[in-house]
DSSP file (Angstrom, degrees, kcal/mol; ACC not computed):
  #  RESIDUE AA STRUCTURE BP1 BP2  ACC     N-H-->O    O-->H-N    N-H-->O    O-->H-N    TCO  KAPPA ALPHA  PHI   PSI    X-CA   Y-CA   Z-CA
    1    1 A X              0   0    0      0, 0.0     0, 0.0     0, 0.0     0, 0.0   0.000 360.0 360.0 360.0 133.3  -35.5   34.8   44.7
    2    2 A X        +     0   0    0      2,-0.0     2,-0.4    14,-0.0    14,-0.1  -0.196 360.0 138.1 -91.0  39.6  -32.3   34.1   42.2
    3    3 A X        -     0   0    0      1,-0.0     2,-0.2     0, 0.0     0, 0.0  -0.626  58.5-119.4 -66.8 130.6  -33.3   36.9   39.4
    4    4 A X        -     0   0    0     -2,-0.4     2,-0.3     1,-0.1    -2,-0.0  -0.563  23.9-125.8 -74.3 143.8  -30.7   38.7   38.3
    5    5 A X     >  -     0   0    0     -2,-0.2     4,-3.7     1,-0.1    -1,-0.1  -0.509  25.5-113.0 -95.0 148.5  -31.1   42.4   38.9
    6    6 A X  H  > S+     0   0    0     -2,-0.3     4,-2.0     2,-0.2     5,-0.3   0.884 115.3  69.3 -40.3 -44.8  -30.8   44.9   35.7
    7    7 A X  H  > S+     0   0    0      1,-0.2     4,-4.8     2,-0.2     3,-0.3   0.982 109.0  36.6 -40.2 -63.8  -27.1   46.1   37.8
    8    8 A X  H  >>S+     0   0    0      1,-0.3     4,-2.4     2,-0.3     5,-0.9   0.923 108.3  57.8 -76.0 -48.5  -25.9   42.9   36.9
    9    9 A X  H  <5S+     0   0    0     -4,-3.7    -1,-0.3     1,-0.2    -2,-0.2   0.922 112.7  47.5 -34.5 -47.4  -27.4   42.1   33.3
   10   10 A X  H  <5S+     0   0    0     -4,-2.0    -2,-0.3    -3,-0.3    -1,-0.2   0.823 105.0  56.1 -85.2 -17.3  -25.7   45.3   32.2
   11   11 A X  H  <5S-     0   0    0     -4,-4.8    -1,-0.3    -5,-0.3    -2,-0.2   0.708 121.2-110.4 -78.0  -2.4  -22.1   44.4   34.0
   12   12 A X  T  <5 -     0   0    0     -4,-2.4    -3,-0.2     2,-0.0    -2,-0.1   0.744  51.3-177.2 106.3 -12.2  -22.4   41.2   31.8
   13   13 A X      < -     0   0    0     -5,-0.9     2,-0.2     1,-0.1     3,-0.1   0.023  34.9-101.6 -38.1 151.3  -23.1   38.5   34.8
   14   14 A X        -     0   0    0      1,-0.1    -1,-0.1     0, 0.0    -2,-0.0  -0.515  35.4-112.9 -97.1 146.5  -23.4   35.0   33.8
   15   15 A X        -     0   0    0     -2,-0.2     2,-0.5     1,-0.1    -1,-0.1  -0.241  40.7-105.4 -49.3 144.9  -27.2   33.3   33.5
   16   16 A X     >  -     0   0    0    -14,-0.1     4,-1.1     1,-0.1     3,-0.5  -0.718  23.9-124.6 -96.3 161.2  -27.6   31.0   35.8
   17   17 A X  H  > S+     0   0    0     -2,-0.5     4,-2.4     1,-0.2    -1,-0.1   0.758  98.0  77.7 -60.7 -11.6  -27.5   27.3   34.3
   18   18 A X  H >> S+     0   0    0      2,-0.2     4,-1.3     1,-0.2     3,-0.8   0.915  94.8  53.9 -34.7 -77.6  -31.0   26.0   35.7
   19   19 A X  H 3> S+     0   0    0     -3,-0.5     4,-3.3     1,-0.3     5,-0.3   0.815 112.7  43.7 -37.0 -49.4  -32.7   28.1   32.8
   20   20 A X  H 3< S+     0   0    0     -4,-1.1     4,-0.5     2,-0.2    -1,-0.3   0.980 106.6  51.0 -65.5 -47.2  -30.6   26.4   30.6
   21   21 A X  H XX S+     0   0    0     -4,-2.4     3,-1.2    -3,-0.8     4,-1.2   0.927 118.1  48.9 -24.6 -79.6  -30.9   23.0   31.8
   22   22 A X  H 3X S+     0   0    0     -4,-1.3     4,-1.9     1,-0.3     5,-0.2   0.778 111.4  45.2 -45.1 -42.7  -35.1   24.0   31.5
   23   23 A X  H 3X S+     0   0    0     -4,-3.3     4,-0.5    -5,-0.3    -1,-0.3   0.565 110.1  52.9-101.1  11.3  -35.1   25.4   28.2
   24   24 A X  H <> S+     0   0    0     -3,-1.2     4,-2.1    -4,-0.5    -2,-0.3   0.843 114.7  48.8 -95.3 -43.6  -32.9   22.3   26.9
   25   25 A X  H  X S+     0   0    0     -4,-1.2     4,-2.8     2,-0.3    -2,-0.2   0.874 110.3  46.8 -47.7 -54.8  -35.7   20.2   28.6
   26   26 A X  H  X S+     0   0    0     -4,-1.9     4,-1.1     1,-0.2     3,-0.5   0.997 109.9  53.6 -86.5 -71.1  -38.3   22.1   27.1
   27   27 A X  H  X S+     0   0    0     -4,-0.5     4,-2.6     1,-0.3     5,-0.3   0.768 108.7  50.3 -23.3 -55.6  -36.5   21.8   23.6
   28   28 A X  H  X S+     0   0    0     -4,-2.1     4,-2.4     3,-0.2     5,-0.3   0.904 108.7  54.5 -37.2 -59.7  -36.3   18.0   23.9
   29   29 A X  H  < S+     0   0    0     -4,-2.8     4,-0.3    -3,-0.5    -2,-0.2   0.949 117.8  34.1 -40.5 -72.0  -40.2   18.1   24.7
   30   30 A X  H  < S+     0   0    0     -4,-1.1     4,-0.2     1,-0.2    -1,-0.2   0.792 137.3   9.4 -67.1 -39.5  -41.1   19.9   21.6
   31   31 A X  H  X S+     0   0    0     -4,-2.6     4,-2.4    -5,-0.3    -1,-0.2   0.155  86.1 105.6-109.4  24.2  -38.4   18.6   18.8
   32   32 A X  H >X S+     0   0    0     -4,-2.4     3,-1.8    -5,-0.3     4,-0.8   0.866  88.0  41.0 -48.7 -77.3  -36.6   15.8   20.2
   33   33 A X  H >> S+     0   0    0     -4,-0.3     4,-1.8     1,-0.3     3,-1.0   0.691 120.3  49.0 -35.5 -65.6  -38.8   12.9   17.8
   34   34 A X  H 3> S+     0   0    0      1,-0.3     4,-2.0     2,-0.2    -1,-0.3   0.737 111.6  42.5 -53.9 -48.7  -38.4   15.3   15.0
   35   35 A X  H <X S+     0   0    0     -4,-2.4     4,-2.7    -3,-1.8    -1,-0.3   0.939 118.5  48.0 -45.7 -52.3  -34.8   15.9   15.4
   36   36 A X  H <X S+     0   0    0     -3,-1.0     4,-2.1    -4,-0.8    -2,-0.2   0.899 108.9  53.5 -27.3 -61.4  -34.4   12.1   16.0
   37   37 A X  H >X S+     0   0    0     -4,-1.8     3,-1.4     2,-0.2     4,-0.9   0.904 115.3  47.9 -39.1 -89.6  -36.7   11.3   12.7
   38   38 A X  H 3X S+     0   0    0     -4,-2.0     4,-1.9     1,-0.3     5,-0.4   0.513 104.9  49.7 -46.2 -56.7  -34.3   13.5   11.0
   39   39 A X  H >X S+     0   0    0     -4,-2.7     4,-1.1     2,-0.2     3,-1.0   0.830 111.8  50.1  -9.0 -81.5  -31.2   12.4   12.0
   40   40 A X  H XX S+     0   0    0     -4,-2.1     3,-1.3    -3,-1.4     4,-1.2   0.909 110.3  53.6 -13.7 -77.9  -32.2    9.0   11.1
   41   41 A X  H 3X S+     0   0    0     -4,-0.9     4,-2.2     1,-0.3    -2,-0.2   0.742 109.9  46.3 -36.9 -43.2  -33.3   10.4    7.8
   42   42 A X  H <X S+     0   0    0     -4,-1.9     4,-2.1    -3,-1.0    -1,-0.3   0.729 113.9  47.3 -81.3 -23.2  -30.0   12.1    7.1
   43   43 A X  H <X S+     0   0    0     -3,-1.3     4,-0.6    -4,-1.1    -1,-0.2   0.808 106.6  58.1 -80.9 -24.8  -28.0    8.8    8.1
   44   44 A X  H >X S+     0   0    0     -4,-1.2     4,-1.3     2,-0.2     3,-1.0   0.934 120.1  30.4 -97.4 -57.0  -30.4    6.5    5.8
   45   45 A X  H >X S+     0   0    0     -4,-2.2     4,-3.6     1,-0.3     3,-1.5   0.980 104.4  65.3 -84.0 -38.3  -29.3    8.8    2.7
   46   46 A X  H 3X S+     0   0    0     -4,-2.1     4,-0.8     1,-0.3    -1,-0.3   0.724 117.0  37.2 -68.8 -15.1  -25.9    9.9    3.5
   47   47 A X  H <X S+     0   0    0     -3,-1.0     4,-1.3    -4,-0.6    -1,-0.3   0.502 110.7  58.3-111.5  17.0  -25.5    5.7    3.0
   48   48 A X  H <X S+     0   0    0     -3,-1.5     4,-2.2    -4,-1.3    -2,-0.2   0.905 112.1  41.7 -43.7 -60.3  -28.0    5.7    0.2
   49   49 A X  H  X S+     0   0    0     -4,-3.6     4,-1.2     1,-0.2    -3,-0.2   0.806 110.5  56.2 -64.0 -45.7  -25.4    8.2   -1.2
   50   50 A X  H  X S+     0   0    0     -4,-0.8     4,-0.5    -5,-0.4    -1,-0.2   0.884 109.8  46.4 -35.9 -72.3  -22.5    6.0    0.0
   51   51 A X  H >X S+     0   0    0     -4,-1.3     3,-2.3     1,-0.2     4,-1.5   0.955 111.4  49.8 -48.5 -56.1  -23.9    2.9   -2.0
   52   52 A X  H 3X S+     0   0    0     -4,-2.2     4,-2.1     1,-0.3    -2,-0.2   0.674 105.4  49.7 -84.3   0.1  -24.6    4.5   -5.1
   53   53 A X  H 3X S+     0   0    0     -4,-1.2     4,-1.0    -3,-0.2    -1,-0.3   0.570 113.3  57.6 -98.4  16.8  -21.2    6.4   -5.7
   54   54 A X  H <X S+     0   0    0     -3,-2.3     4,-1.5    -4,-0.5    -2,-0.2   0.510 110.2  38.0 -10.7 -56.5  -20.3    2.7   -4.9
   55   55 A X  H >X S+     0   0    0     -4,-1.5     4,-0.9    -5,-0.2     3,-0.5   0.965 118.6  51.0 -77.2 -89.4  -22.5    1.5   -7.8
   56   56 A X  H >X S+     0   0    0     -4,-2.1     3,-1.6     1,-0.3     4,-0.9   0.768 108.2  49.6 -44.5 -70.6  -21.3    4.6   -9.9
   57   57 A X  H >X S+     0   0    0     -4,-1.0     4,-1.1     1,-0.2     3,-1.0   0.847 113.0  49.3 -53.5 -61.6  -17.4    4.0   -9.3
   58   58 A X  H << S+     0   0    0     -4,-1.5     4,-0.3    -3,-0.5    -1,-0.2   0.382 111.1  50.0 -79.7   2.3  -17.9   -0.1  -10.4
   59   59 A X  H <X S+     0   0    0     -3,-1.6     4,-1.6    -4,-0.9    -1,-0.2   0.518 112.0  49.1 -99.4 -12.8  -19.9    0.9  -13.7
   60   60 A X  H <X S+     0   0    0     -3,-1.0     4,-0.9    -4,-0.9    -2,-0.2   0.716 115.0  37.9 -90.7 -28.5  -17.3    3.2  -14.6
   61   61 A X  H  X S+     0   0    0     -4,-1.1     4,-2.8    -5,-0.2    -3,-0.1   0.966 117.1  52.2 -77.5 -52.6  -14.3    0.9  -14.0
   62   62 A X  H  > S+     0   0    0     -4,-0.3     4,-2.6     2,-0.2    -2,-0.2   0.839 118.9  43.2 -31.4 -60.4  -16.7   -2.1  -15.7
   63   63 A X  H >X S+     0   0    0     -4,-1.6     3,-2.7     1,-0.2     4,-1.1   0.740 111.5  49.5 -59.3 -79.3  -17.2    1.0  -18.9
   64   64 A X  H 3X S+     0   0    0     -4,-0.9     4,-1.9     1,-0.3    -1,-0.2   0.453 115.4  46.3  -8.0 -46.4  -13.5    2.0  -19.0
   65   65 A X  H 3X S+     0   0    0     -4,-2.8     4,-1.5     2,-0.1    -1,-0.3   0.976 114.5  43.1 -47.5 -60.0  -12.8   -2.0  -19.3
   66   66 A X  H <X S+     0   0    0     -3,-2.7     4,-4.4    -4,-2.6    -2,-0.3   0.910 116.3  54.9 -69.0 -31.0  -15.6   -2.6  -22.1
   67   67 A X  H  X S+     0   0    0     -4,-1.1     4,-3.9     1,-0.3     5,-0.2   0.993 116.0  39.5 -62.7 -51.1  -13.9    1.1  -23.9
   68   68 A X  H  X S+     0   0    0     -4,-1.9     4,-1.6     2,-0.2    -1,-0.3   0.797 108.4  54.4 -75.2 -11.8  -10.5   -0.4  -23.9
   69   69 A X  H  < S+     0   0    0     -4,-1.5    -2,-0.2     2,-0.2     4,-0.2   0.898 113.3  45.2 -72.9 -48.8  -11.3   -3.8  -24.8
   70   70 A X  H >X S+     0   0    0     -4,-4.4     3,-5.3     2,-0.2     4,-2.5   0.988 106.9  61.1 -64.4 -42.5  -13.2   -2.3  -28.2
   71   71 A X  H 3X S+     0   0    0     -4,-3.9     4,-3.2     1,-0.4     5,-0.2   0.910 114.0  37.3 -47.9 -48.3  -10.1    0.2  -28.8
   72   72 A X  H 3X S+     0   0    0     -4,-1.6     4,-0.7     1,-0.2    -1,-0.4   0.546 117.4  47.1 -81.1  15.0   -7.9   -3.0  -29.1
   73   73 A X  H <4 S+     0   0    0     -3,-5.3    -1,-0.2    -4,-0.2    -2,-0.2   0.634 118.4  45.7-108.9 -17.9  -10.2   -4.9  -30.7
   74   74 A X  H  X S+     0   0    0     -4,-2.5     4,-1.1     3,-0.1    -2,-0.2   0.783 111.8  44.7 -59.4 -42.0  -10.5   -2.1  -32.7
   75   75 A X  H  X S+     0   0    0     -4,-3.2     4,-1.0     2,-0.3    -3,-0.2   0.608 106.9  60.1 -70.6 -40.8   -7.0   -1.2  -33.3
   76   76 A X  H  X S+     0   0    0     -4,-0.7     4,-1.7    -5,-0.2    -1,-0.2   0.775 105.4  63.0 -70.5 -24.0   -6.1   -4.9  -34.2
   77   77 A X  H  > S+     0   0    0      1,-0.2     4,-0.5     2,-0.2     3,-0.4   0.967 104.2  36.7 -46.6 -66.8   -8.9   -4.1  -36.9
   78   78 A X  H  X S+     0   0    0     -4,-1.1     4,-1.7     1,-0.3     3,-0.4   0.721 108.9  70.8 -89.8  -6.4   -7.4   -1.8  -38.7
   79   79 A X  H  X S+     0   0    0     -4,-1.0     4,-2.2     2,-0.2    -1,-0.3   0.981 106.8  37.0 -26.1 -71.7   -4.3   -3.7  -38.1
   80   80 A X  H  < S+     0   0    0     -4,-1.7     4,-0.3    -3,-0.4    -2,-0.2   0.200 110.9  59.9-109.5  28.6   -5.5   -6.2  -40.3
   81   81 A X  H  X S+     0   0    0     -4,-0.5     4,-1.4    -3,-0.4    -1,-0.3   0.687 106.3  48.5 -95.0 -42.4   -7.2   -4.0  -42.8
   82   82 A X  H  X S+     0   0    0     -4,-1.7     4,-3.4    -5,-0.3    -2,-0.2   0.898 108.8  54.3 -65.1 -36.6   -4.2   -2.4  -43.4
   83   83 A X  H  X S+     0   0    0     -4,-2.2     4,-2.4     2,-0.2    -1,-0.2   0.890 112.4  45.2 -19.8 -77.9   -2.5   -5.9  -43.8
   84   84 A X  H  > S+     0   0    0     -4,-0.3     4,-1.5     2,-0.2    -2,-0.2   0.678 108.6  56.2 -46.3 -32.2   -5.0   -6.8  -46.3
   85   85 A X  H  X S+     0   0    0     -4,-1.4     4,-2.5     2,-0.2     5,-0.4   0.889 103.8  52.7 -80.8 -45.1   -4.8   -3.6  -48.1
   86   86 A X  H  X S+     0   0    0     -4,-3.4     4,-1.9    -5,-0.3     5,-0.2   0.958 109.1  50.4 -71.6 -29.5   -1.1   -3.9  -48.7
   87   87 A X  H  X S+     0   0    0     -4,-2.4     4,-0.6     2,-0.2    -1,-0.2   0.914 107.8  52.4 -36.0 -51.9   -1.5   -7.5  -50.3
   88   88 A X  H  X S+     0   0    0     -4,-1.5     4,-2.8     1,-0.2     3,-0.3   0.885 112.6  44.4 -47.9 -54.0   -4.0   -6.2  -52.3
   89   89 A X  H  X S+     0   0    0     -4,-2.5     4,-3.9     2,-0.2    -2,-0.2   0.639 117.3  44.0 -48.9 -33.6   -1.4   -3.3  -53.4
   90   90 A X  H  < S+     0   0    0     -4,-1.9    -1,-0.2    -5,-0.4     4,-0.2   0.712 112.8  51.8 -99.4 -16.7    1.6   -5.7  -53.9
   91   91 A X  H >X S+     0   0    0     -4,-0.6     4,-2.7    -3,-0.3     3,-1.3   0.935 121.4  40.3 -70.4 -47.7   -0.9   -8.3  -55.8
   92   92 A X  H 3X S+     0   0    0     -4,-2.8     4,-1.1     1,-0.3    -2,-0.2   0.868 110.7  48.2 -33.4 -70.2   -1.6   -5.1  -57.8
   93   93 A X  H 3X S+     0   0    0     -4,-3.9     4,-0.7     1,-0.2    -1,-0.3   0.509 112.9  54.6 -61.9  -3.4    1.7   -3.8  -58.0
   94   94 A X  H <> S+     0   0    0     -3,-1.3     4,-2.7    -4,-0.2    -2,-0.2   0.918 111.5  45.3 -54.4 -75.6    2.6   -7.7  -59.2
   95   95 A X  H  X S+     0   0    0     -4,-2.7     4,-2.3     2,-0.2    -2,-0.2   0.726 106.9  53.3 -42.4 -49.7   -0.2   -7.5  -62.2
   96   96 A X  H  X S+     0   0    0     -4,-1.1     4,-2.6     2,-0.2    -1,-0.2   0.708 113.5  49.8-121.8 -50.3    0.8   -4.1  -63.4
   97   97 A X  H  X S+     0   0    0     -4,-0.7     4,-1.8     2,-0.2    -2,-0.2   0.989 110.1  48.4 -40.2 -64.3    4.7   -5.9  -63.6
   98   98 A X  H  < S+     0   0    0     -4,-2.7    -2,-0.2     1,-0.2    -3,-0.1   0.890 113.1  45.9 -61.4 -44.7    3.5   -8.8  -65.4
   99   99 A X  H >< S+     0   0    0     -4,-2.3     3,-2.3     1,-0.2    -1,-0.2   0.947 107.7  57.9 -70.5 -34.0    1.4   -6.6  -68.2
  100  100 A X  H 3< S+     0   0    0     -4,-2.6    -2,-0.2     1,-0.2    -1,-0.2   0.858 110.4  48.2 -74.7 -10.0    4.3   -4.1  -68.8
  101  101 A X  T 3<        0   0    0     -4,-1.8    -1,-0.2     1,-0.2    -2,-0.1   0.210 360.0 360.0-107.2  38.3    6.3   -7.1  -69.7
  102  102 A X    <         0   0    0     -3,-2.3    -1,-0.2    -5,-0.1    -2,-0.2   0.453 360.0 360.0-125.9 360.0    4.2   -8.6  -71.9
């Protein structure tokens, strides 16, 4: 018989590897699928995840485009309100000539 005697558990002697070998066997038996299944499972989101900060990254440059495209479209706006305003101010300041010398 290969049992290890109590002497030897308590100096620390190594298992032998059969048992392991067996209870790796026996592990297989009872969760391999499931571990498989899972695996799978974990591989199927982790490039779920993959795609959609994909997705997420190319709606963000897409917004970041549309944000700067209104700022200048904005900015040329008040460009040419301000443009407008000072015509208005210099027609004003024009009028305002033309009555004090009349």
């Amino acid at each position: 018989m290969n049992a290890t005697s109590v002497d030897e558990l308590r100096a620390g002697a190594p298992q032998p590897e059969v048992s392991d070998a067996r209870l790796d066997k026996v592990r297989e038996l009872l969760i391999g699928d499931h571990a498989r299944e899972t695996e799978m499972r974990l591989a199927a989101l982790a490039q779920r995840v993959a795609d959609l900060e994909g997705l997420v990254a190319r709606q963000l440059d897409q917004l970041s485009s549309r944000i700067e495209d209104a700022a200048r479209v904005g900015e040329s706006g008040r460009r040419a309100a301000f443009d407008e305003l000072a015509r208005h101010v210099a027609g004003l300041a024009e009028q305002i000539r033309s009555l004090s010398k009349s």
